[in-house]
C-alpha positions, 0 to 999 in steps of 0.5 A: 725161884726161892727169895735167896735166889731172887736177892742174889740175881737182883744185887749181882744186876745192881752192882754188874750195871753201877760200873758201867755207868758214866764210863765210855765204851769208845777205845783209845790205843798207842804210845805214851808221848810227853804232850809239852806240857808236863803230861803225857799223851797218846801218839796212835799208828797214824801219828794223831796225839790225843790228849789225855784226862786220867782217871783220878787213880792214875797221875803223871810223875817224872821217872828219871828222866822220863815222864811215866803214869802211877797209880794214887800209891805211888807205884808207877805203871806206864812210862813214856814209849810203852804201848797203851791201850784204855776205854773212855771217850772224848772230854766234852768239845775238845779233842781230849780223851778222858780215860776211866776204867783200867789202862792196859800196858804192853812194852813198845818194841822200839821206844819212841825217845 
């Protein structure tokens, strides 16, 4: 294998495994729900509500008259009643999932409101 060869396939293993570190595998999917506390949270196929801790691109601004998720730019992504879907795990002892990694949206056929 020739060095140029080498150095490639080193750095590609660095950087392929520097996103991977310190983001949770497990997975969280349902609609975005206000969680009464000016947030927003979300409601799976069963009814359970998982508070949620966003990623540090993403916050919680008003849409009108409804809550919605943009991104450090201002643009929004998610509003309530649309369907999410995000890797992360459970914040430290409470029942709060903190979200990392993209957040996947798909328009919910009935929304919630």
């Amino acid at each position: 294998m020739s060095r140029v060869a080498a150095v490639v396939l080193l750095a590609s293993i660095a950087l392929g495994s520097a996103g991977c570190s310190g983001c949770a595998t497990a997975l969280l999917e349902g609609v975005l729900v206000a969680d009464g506390h000016g947030g927003l949270a979300v409601q799976g196929t069963g009814g359970t509500v998982t508070p949620v801790e966003w990623p540090g691109d993403a916050h919680v601004t008003q849409d009108g008259d409804h809550l919605a998720l943009a991104n450090t730019l201002g643009f929004v992504f998610a509003r309530e009643g649309e369907f999410v879907s995000m890797g992360g795990g459970m914040a430290g002892e409470g029942p709060t999932f903190a979200a990392c990694g993209p957040i996947a949206v798909k328009a919910a056929a009935s929304p919630t409101q």
